[in-house]
C-alpha positions in Angstrom: -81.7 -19.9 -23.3 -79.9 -20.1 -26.8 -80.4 -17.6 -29.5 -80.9 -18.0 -32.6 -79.4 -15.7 -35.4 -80.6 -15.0 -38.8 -78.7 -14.9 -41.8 -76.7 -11.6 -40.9 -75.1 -13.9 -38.0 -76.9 -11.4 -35.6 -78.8 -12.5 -33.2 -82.7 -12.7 -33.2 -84.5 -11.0 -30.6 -86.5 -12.2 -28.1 -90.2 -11.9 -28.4 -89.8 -9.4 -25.1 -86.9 -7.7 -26.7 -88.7 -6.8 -29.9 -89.5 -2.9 -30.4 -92.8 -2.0 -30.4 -94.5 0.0 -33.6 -97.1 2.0 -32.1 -99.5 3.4 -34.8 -99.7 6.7 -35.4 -102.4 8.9 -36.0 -103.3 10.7 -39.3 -104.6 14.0 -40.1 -107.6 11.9 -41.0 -108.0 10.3 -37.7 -107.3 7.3 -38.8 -104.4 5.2 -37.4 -101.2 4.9 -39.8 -99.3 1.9 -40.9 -96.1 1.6 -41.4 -95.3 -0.5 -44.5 -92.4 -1.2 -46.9 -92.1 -1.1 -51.2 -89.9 -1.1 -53.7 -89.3 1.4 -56.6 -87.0 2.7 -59.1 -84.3 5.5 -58.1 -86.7 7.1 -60.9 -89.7 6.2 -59.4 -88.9 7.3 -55.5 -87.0 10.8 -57.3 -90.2 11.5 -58.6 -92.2 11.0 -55.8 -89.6 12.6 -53.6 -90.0 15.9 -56.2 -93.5 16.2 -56.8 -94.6 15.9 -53.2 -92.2 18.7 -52.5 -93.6 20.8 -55.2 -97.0 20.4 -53.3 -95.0 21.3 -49.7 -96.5 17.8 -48.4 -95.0 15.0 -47.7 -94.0 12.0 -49.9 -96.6 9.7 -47.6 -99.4 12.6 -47.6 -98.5 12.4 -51.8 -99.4 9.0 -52.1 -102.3 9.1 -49.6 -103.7 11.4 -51.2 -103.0 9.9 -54.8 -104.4 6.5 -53.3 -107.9 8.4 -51.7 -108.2 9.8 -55.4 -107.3 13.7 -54.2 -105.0 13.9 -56.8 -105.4 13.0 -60.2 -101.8 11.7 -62.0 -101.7 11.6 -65.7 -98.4 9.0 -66.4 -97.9 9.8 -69.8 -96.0 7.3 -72.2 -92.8 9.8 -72.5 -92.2 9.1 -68.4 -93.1 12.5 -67.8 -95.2 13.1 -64.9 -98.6 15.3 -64.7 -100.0 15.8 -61.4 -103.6 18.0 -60.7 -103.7 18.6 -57.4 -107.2 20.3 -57.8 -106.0 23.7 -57.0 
């Protein structure tokens, strides 16, 4: 059975050799999934900071931000507003 590589000359797995992502649960209930973005050093700094100032994650931040928990005001200077509603 030949293998096939990808452009990394390493070798694709097998369809049995692939791992297997098992969904998580949330707080919520709700299974998690795992996906992928891209942002600014900026962008992924800020995150990274104003989801500690909260003491929750950087996932739980955008949840949250996404469900409409936590209001964000982007103001035109870049600067960063965040009402958490507490």
């Amino acid at each position: 059975m030949a293998i096939s590589s990808n452009k990394n000359n390493r070798p694709k797995r097998e369809e049995h050799q692939k791992k297997k992502v098992k969904n998580k649960k949330s707080m919520r209930g709700e299974s998690e999934t795992p996906v992928s973005f891209s942002l600014t050093k900026t962008g992924a700094n800020l995150i990274k900071q104003k989801s500690k100032e909260l003491g929750i994650s950087a996932s739980a931040f955008l949840e949250q931000i996404a469900r409409g928990e936590i209001q964000v005001d982007l103001a035109v200077s870049g600067e960063v507003k965040v009402d958490s509603g507490s």
